[in-house]
N, C-alpha and C positions, 0 to 999 in steps of 0.2 A: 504494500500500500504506500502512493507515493506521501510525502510528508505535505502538510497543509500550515502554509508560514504568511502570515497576513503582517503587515507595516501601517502602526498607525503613525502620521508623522504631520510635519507641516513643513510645506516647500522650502521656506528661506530657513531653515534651521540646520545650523553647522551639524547638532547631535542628531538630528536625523540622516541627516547626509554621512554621517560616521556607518552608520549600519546598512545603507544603500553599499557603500563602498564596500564592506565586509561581506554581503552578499554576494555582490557581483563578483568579486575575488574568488569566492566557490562554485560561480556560475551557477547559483540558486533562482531557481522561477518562485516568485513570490506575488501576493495581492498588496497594492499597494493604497493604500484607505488616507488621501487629505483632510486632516483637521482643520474645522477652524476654530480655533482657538476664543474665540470670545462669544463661539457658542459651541463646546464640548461635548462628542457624541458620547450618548449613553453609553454603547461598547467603551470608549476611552473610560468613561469613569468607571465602570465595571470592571473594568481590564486594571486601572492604576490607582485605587482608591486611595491611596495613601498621598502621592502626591500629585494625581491628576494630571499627567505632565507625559507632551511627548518626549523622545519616541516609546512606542510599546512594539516588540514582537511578539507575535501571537503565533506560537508552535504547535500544531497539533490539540487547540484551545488553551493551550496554558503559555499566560502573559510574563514576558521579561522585560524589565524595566531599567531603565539607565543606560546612555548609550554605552561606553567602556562596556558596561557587565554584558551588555548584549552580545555585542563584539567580540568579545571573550567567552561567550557562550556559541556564539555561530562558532570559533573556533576551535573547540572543544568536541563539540555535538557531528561537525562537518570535517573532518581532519582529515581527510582523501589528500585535499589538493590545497595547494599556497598557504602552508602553514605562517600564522598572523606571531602568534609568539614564539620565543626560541625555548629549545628543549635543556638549555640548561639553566638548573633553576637561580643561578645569582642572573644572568642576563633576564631571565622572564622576570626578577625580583626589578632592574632596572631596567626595564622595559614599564612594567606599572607604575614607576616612582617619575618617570619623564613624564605618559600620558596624567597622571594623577597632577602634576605641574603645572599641564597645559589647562586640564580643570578647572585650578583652582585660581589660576593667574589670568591666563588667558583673556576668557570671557568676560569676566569683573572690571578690570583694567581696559578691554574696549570701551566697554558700555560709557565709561568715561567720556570717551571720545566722541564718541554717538550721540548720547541723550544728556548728557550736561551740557548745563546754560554757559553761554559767552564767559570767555578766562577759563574754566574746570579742564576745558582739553588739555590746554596746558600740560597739567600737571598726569594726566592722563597719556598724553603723548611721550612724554619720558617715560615713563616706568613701562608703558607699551615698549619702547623701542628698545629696552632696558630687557625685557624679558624675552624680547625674538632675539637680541644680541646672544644672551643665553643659552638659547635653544640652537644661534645657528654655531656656538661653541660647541655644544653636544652632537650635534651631525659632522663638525670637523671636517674631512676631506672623501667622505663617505658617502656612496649615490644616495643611501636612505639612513634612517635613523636606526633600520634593524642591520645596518650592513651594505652586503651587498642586495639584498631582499628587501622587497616591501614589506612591512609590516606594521605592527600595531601601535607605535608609536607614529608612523607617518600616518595611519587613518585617524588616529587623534589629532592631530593637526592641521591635516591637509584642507580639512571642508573650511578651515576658517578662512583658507588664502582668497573664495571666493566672494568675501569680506573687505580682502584688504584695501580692494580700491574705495569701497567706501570709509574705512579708517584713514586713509590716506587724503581724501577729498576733504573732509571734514576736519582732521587733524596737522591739511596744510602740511605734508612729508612728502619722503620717497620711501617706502622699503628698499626697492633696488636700491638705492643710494645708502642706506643702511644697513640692510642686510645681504650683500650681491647672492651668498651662497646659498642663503635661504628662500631667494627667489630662483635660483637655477634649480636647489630642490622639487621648487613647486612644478616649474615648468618640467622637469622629468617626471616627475607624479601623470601631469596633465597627458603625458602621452600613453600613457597605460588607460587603457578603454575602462577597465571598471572605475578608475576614478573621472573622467572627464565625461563619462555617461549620470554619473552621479550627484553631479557639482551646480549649483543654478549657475546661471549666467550672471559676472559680477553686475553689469550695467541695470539687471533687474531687481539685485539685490538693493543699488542703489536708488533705484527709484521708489522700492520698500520702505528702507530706509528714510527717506524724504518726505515721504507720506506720513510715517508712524513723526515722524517730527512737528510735522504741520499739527497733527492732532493733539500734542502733547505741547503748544504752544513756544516751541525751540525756535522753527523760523516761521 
């Protein structure tokens, strides 16, 4: 019996776009279900009661929640083909301790950039370019962050590069100009089909973006 794998998600979201990517890397057929978020389908809340939040995978009727845990779960569950973490355990320990990074910094530190008022970018622009410097310290001279392999440290960061032009627009920067190696990164990312079939379009991101601003009284 083949397996029954449903995606509850919402389009411009970096963490759903983590699990698109993890998918496509095992070459899984899945259902893919858009939320909308400011009116939440009964399955989502059913599926995620605790914290109501995309993405959900829904395997076989039983929901996983968070994107990392998901990703780590397709890669567990699916171990055939492009193994996502490595097999030895201090590497798969720092493998979690990098994405667990991009979690915790990452996202937080954009938002900065995004939805705070006139001057906050500022301060938000540094510590952003503060922590890709960092990140692009840990990829060093290396095509991916797992090595020579893609894996689960670049699905943890790759969906955000679809972002970047809008952090960049708003926060008045270059990444190129910042991080050159972490942009050649992306761009080798971009030519692997499971991640460039995965990714919105930045230009739609931004127009997202721009919108949720208008609403939120920014511009």
């Amino acid at each position: 019996m083949a397996d029954e794998i449903v995606l509850l998600s919402y389009w411009p979201s970096m963490f759903g776009m983590r699990v698109r990517v993890a998918l496509a890397e095992k070459g899984l057929k899945y259902e893919y279900r858009e939320e909308d978020l400011r009116n939440k389908s009964p399955l989502l809340l059913m599926m995620n009661p605790v914290h109501k939040k995309i993405p959900v995978l829904i395997h076989n009727g039983k929901p996983i929640s968070e994107s990392m845990i998901i990703v780590e779960y397709i890669d567990e569950v699916w171990n055939h083909k492009s193994p996502l973490l490595p097999t030895d355990p201090y590497q798969r320990a720092q493998a979690r301790f990098w994405a667990d990074y991009v979690d915790k910094k990452l996202f937080d530190i954009g938002k900065k950039i995004i939805w705070s008022t006139k001057g906050e970018e500022e301060t938000g622009k540094k510590e952003f370019i503060e922590c890709l410097k960092l990140l692009e310290g840990e990829l060093g001279d290396n095509p991916y962050f797992g090595g020579e392999n893609f894996g689960f440290v670049d699905v943890s960061l790759v969906t955000f590069s679809c972002w970047f032009h809008t952090y960049e627009s708003y926060g008045n920067f270059s990444i190129e100009t910042e991080c050159p190696k972490l942009v050649a990164w992306t761009k080798r990312c971009l030519e692997k089909e499971s991640v460039s079939s995965s990714l919105a379009d930045p230009h739609k991101i931004h127009d997202f973006a721009s919108g949720m601003r208008k609403r939120l009284g920014i511009e």
